[in-house]
C-alpha positions as CSV (number, residue, x, y, z in Angstrom):
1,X,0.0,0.0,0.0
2,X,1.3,3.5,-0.7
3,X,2.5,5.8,2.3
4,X,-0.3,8.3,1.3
5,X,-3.1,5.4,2.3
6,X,-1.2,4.9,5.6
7,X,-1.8,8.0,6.7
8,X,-5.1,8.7,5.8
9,X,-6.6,5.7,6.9
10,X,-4.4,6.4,10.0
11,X,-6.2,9.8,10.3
12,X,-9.3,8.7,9.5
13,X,-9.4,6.1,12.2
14,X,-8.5,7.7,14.9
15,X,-10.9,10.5,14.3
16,X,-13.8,8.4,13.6
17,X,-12.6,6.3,16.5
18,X,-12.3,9.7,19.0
19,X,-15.9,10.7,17.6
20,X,-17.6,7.1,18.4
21,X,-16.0,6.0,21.2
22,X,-14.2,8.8,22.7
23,X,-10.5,10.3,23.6
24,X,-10.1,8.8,26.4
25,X,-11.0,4.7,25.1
26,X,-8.8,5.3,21.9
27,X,-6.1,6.7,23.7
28,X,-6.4,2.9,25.6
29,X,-6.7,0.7,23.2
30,X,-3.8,2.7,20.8
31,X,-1.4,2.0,24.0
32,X,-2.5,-1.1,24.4
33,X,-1.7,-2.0,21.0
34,X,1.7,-0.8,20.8
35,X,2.7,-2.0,24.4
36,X,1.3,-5.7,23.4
37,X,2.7,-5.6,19.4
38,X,4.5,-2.7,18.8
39,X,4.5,-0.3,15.7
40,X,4.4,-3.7,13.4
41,X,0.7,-4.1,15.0
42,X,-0.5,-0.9,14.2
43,X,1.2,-0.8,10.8
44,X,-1.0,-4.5,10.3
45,X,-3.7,-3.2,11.4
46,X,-3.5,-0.1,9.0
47,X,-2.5,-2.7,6.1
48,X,-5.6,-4.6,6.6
49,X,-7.7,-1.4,5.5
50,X,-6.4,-1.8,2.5
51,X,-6.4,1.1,-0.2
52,X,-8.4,4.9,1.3
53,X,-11.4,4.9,-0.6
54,X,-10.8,7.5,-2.4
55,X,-14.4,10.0,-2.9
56,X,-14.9,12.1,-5.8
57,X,-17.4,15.3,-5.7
58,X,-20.8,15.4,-5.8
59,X,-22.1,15.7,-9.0
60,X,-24.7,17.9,-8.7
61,X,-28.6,17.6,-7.8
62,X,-29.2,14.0,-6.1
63,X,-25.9,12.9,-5.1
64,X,-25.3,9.9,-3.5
65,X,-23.0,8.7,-1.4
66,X,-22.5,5.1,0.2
67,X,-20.6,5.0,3.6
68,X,-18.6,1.8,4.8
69,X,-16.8,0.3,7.0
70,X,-14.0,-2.5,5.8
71,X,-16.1,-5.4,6.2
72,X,-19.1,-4.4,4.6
73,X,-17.4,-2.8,1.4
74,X,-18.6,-6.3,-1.0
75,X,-22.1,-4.7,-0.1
76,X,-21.8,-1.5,-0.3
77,X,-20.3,-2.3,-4.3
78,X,-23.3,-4.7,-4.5
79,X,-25.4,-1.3,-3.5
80,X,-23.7,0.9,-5.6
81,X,-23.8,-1.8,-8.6
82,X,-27.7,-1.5,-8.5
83,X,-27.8,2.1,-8.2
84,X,-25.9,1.9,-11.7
85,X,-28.4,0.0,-12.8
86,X,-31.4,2.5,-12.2
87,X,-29.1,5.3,-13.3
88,X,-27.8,6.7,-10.4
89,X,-24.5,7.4,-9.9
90,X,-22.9,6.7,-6.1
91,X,-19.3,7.3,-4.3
92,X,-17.7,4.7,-1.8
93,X,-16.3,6.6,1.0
94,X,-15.1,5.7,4.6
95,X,-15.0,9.1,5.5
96,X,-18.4,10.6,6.8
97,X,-17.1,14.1,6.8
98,X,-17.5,13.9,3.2
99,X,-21.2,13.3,3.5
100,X,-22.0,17.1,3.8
101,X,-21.7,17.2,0.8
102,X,-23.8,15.1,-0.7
103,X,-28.0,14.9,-1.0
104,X,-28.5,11.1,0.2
105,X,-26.0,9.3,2.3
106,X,-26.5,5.7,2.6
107,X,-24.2,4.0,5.9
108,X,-23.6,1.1,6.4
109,X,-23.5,0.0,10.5
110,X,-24.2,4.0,10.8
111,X,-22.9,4.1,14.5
112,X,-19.6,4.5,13.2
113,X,-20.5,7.7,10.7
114,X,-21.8,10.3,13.4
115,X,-21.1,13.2,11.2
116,X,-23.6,11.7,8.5
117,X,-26.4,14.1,9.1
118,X,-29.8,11.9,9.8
119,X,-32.5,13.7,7.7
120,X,-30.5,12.9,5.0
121,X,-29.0,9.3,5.8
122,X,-30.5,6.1,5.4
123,X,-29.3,3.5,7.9
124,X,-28.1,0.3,6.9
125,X,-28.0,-1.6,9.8
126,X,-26.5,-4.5,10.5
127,X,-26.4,-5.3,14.3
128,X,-27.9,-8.2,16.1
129,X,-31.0,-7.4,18.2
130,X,-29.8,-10.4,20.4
131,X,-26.8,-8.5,21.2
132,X,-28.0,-6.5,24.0
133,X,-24.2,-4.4,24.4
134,X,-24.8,-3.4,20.9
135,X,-28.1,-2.8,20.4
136,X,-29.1,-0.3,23.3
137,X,-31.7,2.4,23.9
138,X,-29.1,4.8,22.4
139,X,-28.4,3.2,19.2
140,X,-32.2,2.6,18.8
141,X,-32.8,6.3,19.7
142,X,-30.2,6.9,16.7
143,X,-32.1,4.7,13.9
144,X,-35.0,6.5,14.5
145,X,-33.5,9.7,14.0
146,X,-32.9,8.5,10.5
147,X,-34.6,9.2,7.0
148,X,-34.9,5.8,7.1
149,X,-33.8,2.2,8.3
150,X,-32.4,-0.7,5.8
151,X,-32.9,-3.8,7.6
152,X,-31.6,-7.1,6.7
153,X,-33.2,-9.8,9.5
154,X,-37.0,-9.7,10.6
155,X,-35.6,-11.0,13.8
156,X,-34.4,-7.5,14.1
157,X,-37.7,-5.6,12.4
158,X,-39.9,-7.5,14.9
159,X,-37.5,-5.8,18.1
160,X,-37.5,-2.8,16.3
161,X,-41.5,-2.8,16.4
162,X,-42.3,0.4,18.9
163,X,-39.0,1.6,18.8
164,X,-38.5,3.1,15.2
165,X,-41.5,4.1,13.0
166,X,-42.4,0.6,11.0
167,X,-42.7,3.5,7.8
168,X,-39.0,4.2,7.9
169,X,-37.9,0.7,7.4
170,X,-37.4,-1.5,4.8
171,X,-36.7,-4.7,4.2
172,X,-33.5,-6.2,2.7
173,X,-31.9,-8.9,3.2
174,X,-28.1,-9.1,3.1
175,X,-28.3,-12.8,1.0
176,X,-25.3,-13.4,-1.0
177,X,-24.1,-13.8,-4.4
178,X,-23.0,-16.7,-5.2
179,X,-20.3,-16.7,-7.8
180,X,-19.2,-20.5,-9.7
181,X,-16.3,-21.2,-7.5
182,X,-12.9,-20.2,-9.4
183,X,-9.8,-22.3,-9.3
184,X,-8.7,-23.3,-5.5
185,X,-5.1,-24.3,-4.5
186,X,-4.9,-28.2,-4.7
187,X,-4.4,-28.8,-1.5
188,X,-7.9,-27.8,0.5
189,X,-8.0,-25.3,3.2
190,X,-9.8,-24.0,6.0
191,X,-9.8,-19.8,7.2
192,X,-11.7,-18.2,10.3
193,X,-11.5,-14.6,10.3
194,X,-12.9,-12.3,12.3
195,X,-12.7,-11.4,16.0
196,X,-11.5,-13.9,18.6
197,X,-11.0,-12.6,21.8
198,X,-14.7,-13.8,22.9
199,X,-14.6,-16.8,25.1
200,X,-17.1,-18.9,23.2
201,X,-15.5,-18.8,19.9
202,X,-11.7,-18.8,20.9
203,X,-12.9,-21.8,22.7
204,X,-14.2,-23.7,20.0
205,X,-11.6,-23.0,17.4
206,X,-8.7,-24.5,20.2
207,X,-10.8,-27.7,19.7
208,X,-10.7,-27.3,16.1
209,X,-7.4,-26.5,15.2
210,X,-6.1,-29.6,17.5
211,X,-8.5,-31.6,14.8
212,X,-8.1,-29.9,11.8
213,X,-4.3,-29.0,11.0
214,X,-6.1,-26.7,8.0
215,X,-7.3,-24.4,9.6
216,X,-6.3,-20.6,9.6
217,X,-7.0,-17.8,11.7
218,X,-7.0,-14.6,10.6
219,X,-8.1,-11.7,13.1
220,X,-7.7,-8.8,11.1
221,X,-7.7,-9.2,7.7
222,X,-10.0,-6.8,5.4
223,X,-9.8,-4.9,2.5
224,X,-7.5,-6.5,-1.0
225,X,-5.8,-9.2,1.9
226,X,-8.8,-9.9,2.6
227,X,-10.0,-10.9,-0.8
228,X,-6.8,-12.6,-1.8
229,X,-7.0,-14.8,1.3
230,X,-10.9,-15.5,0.4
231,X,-9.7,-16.5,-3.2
232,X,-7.3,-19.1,-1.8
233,X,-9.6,-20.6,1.2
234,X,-11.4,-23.6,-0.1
235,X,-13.7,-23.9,3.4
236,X,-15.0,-20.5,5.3
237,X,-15.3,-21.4,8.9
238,X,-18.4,-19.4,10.4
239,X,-18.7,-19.2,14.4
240,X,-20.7,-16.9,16.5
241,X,-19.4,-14.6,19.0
242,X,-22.0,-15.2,21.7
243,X,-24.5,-18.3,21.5
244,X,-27.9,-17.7,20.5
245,X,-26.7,-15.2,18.1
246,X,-27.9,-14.5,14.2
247,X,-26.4,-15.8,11.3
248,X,-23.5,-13.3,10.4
249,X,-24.5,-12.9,6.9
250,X,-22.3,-10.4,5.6
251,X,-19.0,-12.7,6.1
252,X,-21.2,-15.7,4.9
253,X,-21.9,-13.6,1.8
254,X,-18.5,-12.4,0.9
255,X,-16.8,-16.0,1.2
256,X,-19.6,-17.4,-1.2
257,X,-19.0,-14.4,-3.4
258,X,-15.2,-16.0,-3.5
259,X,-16.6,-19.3,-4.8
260,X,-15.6,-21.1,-0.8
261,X,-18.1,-23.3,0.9
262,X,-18.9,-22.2,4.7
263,X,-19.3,-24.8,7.4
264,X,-21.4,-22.3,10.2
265,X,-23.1,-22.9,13.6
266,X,-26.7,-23.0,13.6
267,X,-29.1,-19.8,14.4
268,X,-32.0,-19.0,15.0
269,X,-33.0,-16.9,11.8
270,X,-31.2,-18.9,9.3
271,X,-34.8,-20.3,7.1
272,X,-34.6,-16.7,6.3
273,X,-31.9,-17.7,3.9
274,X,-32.7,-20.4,2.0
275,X,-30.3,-19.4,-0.7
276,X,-27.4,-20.5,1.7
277,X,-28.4,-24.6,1.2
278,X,-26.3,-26.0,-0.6
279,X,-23.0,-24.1,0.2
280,X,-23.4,-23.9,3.9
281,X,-23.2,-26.9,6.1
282,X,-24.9,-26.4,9.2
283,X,-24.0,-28.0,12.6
284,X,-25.5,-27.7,15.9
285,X,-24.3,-24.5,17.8
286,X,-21.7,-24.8,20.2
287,X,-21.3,-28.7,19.1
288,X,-17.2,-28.5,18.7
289,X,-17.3,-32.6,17.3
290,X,-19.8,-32.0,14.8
291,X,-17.8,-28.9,13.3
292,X,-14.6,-31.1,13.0
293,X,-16.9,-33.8,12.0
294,X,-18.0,-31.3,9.1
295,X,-14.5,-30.0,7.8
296,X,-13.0,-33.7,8.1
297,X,-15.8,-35.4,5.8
298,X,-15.2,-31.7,3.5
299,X,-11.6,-31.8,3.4
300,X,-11.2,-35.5,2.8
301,X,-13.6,-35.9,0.6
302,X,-12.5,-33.7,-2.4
303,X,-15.0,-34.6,-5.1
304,X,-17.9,-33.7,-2.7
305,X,-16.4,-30.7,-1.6
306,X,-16.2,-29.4,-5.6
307,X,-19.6,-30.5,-6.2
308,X,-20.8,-28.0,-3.2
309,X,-18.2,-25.3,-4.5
310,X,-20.0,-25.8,-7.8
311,X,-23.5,-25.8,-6.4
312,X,-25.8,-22.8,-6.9
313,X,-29.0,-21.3,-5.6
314,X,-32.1,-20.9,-8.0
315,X,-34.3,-17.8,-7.9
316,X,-33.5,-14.0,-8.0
317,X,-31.1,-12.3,-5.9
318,X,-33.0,-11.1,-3.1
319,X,-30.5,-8.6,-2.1
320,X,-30.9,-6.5,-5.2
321,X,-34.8,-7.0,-5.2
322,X,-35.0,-5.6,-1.5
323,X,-32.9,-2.3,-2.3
324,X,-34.8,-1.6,-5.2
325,X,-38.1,-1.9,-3.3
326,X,-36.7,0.4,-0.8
327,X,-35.4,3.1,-3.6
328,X,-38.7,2.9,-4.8
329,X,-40.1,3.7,-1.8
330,X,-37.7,6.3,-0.8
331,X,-39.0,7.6,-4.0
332,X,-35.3,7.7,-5.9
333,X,-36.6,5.5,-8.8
334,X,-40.1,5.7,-9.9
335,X,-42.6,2.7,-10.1
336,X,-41.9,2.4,-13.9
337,X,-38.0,1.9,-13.1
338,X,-38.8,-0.3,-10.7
339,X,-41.1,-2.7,-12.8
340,X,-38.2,-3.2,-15.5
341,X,-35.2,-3.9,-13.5
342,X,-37.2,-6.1,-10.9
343,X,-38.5,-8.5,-13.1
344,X,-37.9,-11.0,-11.2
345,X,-39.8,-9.8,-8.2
346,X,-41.8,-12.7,-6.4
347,X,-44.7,-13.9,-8.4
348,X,-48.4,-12.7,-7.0
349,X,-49.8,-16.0,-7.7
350,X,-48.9,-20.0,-7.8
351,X,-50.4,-21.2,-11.2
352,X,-51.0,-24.6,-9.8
353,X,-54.1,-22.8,-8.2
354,X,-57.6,-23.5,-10.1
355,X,-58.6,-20.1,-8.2
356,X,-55.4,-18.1,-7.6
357,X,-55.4,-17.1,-3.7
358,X,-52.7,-14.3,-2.6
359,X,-52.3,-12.7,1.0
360,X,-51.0,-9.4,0.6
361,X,-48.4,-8.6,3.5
362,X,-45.3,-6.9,4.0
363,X,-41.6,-8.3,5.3
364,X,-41.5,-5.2,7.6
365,X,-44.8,-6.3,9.7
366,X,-44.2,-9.9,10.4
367,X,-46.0,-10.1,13.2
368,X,-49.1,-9.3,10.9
369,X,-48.3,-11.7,8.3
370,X,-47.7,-14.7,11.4
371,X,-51.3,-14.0,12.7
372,X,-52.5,-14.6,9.5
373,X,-50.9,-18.0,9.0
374,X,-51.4,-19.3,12.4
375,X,-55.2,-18.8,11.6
376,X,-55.1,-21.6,9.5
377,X,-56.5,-19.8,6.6
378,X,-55.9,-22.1,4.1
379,X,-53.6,-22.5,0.8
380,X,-52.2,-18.9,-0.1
381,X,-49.6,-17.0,-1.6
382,X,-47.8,-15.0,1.0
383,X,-46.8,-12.3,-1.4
384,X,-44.4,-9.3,0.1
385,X,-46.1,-6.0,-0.8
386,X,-44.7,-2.6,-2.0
387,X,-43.6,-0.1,0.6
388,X,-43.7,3.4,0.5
389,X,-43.9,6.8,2.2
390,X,-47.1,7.7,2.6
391,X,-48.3,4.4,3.4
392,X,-51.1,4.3,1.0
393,X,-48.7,4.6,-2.1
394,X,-46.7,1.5,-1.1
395,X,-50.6,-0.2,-0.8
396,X,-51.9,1.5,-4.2
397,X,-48.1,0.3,-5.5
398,X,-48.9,-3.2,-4.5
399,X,-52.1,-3.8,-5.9
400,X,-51.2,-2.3,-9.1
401,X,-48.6,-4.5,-9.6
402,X,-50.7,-7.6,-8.6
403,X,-53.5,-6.5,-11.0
404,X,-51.2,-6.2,-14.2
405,X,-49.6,-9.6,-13.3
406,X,-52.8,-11.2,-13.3
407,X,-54.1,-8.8,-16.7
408,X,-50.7,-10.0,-18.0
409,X,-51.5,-13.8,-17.4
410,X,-54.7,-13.7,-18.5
411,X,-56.4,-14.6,-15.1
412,X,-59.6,-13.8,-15.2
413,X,-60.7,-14.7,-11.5
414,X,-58.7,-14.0,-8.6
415,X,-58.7,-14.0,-4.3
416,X,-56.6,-11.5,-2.7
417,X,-56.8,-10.9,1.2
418,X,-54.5,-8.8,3.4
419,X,-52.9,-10.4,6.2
420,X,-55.1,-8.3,8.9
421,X,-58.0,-10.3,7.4
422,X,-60.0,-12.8,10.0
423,X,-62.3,-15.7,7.4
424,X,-64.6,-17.3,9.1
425,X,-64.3,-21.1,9.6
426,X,-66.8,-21.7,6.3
427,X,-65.6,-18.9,4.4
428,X,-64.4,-21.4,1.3
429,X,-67.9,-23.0,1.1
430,X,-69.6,-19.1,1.4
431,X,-67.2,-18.4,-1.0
432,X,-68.7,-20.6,-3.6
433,X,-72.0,-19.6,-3.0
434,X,-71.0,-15.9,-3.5
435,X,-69.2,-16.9,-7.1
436,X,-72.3,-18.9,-8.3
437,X,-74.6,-15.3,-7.9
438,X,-72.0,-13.4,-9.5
439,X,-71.8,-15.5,-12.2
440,X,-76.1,-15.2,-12.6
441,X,-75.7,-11.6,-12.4
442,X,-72.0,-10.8,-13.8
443,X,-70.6,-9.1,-10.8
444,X,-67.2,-7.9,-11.4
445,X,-65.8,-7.6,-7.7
446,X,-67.1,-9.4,-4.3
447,X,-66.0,-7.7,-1.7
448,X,-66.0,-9.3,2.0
449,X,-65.7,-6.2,3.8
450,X,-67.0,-2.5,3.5
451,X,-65.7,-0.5,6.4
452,X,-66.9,3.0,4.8
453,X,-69.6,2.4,2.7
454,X,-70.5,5.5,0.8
455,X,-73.6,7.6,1.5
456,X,-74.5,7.3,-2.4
457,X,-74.0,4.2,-2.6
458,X,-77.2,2.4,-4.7
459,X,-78.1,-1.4,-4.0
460,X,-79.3,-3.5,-7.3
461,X,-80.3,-6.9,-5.9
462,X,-80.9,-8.8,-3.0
463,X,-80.7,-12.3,-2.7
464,X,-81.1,-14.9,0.1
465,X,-79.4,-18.7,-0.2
466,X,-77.6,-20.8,1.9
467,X,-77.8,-18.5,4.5
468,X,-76.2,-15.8,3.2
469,X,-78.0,-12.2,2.4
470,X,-76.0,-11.2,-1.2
471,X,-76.2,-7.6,-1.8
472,X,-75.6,-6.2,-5.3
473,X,-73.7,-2.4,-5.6
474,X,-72.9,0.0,-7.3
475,X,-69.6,0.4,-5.5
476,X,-67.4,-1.1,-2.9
477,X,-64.2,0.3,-0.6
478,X,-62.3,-1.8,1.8
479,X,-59.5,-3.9,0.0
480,X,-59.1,-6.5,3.2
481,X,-60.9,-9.9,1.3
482,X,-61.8,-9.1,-2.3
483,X,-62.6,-11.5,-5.4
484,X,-61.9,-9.6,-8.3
485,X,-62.9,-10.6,-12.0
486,X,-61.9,-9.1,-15.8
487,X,-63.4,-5.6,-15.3
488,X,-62.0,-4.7,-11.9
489,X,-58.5,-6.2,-12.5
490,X,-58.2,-3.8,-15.6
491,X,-59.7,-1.1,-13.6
492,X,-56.8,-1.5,-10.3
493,X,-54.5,-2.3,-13.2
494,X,-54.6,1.2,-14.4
495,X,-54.0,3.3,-11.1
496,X,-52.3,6.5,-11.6
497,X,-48.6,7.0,-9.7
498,X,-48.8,10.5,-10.8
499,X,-51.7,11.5,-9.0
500,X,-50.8,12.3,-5.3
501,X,-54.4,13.2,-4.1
502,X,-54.9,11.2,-0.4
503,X,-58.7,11.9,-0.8
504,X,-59.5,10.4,-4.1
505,X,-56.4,7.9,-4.9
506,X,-55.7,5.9,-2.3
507,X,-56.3,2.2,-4.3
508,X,-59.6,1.9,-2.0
509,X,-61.0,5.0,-3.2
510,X,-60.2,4.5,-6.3
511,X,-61.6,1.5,-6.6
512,X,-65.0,3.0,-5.6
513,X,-65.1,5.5,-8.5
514,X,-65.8,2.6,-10.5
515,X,-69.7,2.6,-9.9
516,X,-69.6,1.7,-13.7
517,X,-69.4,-1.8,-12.8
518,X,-71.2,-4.5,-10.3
519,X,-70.5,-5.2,-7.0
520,X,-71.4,-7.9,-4.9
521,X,-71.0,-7.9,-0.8
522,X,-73.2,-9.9,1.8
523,X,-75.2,-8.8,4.7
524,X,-73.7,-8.9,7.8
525,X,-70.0,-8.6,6.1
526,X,-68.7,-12.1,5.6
527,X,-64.4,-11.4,7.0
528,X,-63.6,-9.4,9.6
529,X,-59.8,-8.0,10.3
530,X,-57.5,-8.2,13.3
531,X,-58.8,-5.2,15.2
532,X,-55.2,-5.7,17.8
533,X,-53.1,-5.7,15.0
534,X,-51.0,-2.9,13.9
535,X,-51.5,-1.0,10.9
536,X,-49.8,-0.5,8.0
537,X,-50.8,3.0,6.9
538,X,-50.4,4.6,10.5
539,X,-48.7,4.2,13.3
540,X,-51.8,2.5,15.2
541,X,-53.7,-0.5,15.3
542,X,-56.9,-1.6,13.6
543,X,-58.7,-0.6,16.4
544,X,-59.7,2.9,14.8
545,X,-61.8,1.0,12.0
546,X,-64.4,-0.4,14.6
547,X,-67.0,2.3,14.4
548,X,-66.7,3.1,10.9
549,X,-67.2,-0.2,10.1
550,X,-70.2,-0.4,12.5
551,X,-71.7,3.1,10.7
552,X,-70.9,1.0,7.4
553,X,-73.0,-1.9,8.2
554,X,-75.4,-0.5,9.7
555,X,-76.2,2.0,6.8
556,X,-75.7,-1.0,4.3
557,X,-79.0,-2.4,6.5
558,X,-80.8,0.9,5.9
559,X,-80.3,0.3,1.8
560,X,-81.3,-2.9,2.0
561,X,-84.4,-2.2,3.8
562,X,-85.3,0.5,1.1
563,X,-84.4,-1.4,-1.8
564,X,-86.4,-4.6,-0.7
565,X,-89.6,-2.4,0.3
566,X,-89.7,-0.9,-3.2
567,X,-89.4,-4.2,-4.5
568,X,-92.5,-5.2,-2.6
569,X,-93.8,-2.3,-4.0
């Protein structure tokens, strides 16, 4: 490295490190460093940085810049690759005092940028909410402060519920990419890096390296060491700092992206990453035998160690679909820029369905989106909304994008319920009933709840069977349990982005200016929603809904009454 990166990675660590942590603890741990190892240490430690990242100027209107520490630089490059992408131009820096400059600032583990100003920073953070030294009232106090929060575990998003608004944070997850695994030295290897002075993990590796000659430790290696050393380990060895902790992704995702194989302790979050089969072998945490167990039968066995190293995940890269989302919600790409780079975005329905049936949630409320599968309601799509700020873009978003799948596919007939939604036991056999009246009388919509049924609102029909009371409408708002056929799909299909008017084009409202077409409810409501649960358009629960609805019913009663006394003439 060239003397010029010495000293300013020397200058910008110890003035990050006096701003963070104070004078008095860096003055410690310098003189700790030099009494232990000498000036060698610190010049390794410097080396390890690798090359200053080097930040050009702003470039005008909209500049970006991407804060990161060492061991997050392969995603902040994986960030900055997909702002390329949607045309946006970003520095790399390591140096927050360079973020004045700049309109949008996106750190990475922000705690270490304070000068990063927070109404225009977006947090990417990557601490464990099991950690309870690192995630503390302070730091939490700090995330909120934020524009807004980039979140990579819904361990995490469900602690963060009631302590940062659930409309500043997003979703994405840190999963890797997974590159074919270039050419390896012949003779397999082993590397733990990372930090080793807690007692746990120095433990286990003195067990392992009595078992597994292979095995190197590195304990402060970042930056083009880092990668080198990455290129030439056949095996990553994963441990956790503290038991009970979450799987440390971000190392796990920059060995895969060097074509190695992990062998990691369990945790508790890993089925959040099922791209990881396959490449990482999983043993129980804390079980010192079956690690060794796991690098013995790896290193010894070399053809089924290539045939993991050549093993790759299917599906999109989750990674670069979650930090789109969240630019689109941000609002630094538009809808239309998101629809043709994310392509690959989860499918709203399974086409195995006869009747395509999609619950409408979103990754940051998954609290919401567990009530709804622990009430047993039956074979759906779980399919991870749009998010946005105000909250009834990101829901307008959503079902837009839904409806043009389905137009797209030709579906003609489609269920889609929000996760808030509570079906009664026999809603599947009411259901059919409802879809044999709206075929007699074409309906284009049912819907299965009206909380605010409109004072104009004019009732067509009335019909009693198997129990049910089957109202016919002019118009319908409540988006909780709807069936939705040709006519209404084109109708949410064509929603306007452009138009940000809260009274008339929220997707509900919207929905209702289509009076042109034939709606069919029943009488009392057939679903009800989780009044406890929180929503996601406010910072409240459903709780506010219970009179309207109650004024809705009730005047739906008075306009049946009417309409089946003129009958009667």
């Amino acid at each position: 490295m060239k003397l010029g990166d010495h000293v300013i990675n020397a200058f910008r660590q110890i003035d990050r490190a006096i701003r963070v942590r104070g004078l008095g603890h860096t003055l410690t741990l310098s003189l700790r460093v030099l009494m232990q190892e000498g000036p060698t240490g610190v010049k390794r430690r410097l080396e390890a940085l690798g090359p200053a990242l080097r930040t050009g100027r702003p470039s005008g209107p909209g500049s970006v810049l991407i804060l990161t520490v060492p061991h997050t630089l392969h995603f902040a490059r994986r960030m900055q690759a997909v702002l390329a992408e949607a045309g946006i131009t970003a520095e790399l820096s390591d140096n927050d005092r360079a973020a004045r400059d700049f309109d949008t600032v996106f750190a990475i583990a922000p705690h270490n940028f304070p000068a990063a100003a927070p109404d225009r920073c977006v947090a990417f953070q990557v601490e464990q909410s099991v950690m309870p030294d690192r995630w503390t009232p302070e730091y939490l106090e700090q995330l909120g402060r934020f524009r807004a929060v980039l979140e990579y575990s819904q361990i995490n998003i469900a602690a963060l519920q009631g302590k940062v608004p659930t409309s500043k944070i997003f979703h994405v997850p840190l999963t890797p990419a997974i590159s074919a695994a270039p050419e390896k030295p012949a003779t397999p290897s082993v590397l733990f890096y990372g930090d080793v002075t807690p007692e746990r993990r120095a433990r286990l590796l003195n067990q392992i390296a009595r078992a597994v000659p292979e095995l190197t430790i590195e304990t402060n290696l970042f930056g083009p060491r880092m990668a080198e050393r990455l290129d030439a380990a056949t095996i990553v060895l994963n441990l956790h700092s503290r038991a009970g902790g979450l799987l440390e992704v971000a190392r796990i995702s920059e060995a895969l992206a060097h074509g190695s194989v992990v062998v990691s302790e369990t945790s508790p979050d890993q089925a959040e990453y099922p791209e990881l089969d396959g490449r990482v072998l999983f043993t129980p945490e804390g079980d010192a035998e079956a690690l060794i167990a796991a690098l013995r039968a790896l290193l010894d066995d070399p053809a089924g160690l290539r045939a993991m190293q050549l093993s790759a995940p299917d599906g999109p890269d989750r990674f670069r679909l979650g930090f789109l989302r969240a630019l689109q919600g941000l609002g630094m790409i538009t809808p239309d820029t998101f629809e043709a780079l994310a392509t690959d975005y989860p499918a709203v329905f399974d086409p195995r369905q006869d009747l395509p049936r999609t619950c409408l949630t979103l990754p940051e409320t998954p609290g919401r989106t567990r009530a709804f599968l622990e009430n047993d309601a039956g074979d759906y799509l779980i399919w991870p909304g749009m998010k946005a700020n105000p909250g009834w873009r990101g829901c307008a978003l959503s079902y837009r994008h839904i409806m043009r799948q389905f137009r797209e596919a030709n579906i003609t007939e489609a269920l889609v319920v929000e996760d808030d939604v509570v079906l009664p036991q026999d809603f599947d056999s009411k259901l059919e009933t409802v879809r044999r009246y709206m075929d007699e009388c074409g309906a284009d919509m049912f819907s299965g709840l009206i909380v605010d049924l409109h004072r104009d609102a004019v009732v067509s029909g009335v019909e009693r069977r198997d129990g049910l009371c089957l109202v016919q409408l002019d118009r319908a708002v409540m988006t909780i349990c709807n069936l939705y056929r040709t006519r209404m799909i084109e109708h949410m299909a064509n929603w306007d982005d452009q138009d940000d008017n809260a009274f008339s084009n929220t997707i509900d409202r919207y929905m209702e200016q289509a009076t042109h077409l034939r709606v069919v409810t029943t009488l009392p409501f057939m679903v009800d929603y989780g009044a406890s649960l929180p929503s996601t358009l406010r910072e409240a629960d459903n709780h506010k809904f219970d009179a309207l609805r109650a004024r809705s019913e009730a005047l739906l009663v008075e306009k049946v009454a009417t309409f089946e006394a003129n009958q009667r003439g």
